[in-house]
Structures are given as C-alpha cells and as structure tokens.
C-alpha positions in Angstrom: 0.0 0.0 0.0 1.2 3.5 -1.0 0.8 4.8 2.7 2.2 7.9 1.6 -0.1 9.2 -0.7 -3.2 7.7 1.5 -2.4 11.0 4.1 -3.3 13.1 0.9 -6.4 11.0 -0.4 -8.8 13.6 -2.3 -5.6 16.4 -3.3 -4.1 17.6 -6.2 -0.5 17.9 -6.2 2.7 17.8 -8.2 4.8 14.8 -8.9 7.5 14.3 -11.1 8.9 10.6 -12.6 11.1 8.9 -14.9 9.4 7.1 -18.2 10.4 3.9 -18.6 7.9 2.5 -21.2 4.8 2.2 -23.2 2.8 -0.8 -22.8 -0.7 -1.9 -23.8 -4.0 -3.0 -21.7 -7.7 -3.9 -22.8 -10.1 -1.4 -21.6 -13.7 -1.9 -20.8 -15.2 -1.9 -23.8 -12.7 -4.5 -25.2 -10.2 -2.4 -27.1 -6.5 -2.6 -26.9 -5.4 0.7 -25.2 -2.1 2.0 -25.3 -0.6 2.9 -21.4 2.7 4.5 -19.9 4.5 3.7 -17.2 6.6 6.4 -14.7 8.8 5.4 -12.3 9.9 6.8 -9.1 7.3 9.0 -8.5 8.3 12.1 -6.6 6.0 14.8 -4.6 7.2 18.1 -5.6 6.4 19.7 -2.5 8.0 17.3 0.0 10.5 15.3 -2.2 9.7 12.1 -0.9 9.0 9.0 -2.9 5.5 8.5 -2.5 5.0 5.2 -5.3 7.6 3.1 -7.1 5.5 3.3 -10.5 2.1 4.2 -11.9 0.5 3.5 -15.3 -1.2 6.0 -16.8 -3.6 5.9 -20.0 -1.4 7.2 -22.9 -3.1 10.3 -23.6 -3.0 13.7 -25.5 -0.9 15.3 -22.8 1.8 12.3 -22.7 1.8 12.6 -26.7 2.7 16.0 -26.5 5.5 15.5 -24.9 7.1 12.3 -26.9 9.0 10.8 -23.9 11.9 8.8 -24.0 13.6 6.0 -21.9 15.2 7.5 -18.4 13.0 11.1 -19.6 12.3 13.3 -16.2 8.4 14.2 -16.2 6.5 16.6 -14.3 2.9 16.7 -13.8 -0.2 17.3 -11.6 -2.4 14.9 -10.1 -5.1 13.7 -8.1 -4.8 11.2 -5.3 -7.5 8.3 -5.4 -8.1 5.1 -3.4 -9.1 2.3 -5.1 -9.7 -1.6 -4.8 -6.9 -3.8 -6.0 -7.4 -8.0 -5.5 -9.4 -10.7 -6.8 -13.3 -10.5 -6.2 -15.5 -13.7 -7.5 -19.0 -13.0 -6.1 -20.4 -16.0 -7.4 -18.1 -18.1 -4.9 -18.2 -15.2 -2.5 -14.2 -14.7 -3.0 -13.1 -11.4 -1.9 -9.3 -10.9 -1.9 -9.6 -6.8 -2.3 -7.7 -4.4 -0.6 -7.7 -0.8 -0.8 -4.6 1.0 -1.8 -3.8 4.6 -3.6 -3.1 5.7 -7.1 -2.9 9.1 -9.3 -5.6 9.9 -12.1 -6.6 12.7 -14.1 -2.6 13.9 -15.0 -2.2 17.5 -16.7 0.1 19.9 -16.9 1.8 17.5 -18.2 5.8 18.7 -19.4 9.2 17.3 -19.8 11.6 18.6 -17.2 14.7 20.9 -18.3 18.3 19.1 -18.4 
C-alpha cells in the first residue's frame, strides 16, 4: 500500500517521474489501449517518494511531450483510493484491498536538463 499518498487522499499535487515505457491494456469496452509507465514518483512539494510506479492511459498530454527512456516528467495529479485484489461473487471470493493511485494527470511537461 502507498501509505504515503493515503495521508493526501482527495488532493491535487505535483509529482515528477522517470518514463520507462509504453505498454498496452484492454479497456472496458474491449479495445486494446495503449498505457505508460513512470517510475519513481516524486512529490514536488515534499521530495519524498511516494510510489515506485504508476500506469497511466497514454493520452494527448503524454503525446505532446514524446518521452523517451530514463526522460524526467513533471505533472499534476489527483490522489484516489481504489480496490486492487481478486473478487468472485459468485463463490463469495473477496481478496480486495484498498490501496492509492494518481488519475486525471495534466500539466503535463518534460523537465529541463
């Protein structure tokens, strides 16, 4: 669990991370959906690690900015809880737990060298 990030549940804050790779999941509807994944994520305001990676949905504002392997990003965020685990209702199977993660990135840049 990303204890970190569960004390600011709800905020939007700066992060910054290193791209490591594109990758590719199938969304809801059944599609194959391209996805990026940082590394090392960094709160800007406290410079603590607060996750060792995220995926993120490779959109627009990623695009924009054309990473590349070991590329510094910023961007802003919010902090979510979610479910994570294995859940079978049908043979009442519940092996959730509730952990942390960023959505809804923007502001989305490349950081200076």
């Amino acid at each position: 669990m990303r204890k970190t990030l569960a004390a600011e549940e709800g905020k939007r804050k700066k992060f910054k991370a290193v791209f490591d790779r594109v990758g590719k999941k199938i969304n809801y509807k059944g599609y194959s959906e391209e996805t990026i994944l940082l590394k090392n994520i960094v709160d800007l305001e406290s410079q603590k690690i607060v996750a060792d990676h995220v995926w993120f949905s490779y959109s627009k504002g990623f695009i924009k900015v054309s990473p590349k392997f070991g590329d510094v990003i910023e961007f802003e965020a919010r902090v979510k809880e979610y479910q994570k685990g294995y859940v079978n209702r049908n043979y009442k199977i519940d092996n959730s737990k509730k952990d942390f993660k960023l959505s809804n990135p923007t502001k989305i840049k490349k950081q200076s060298t």
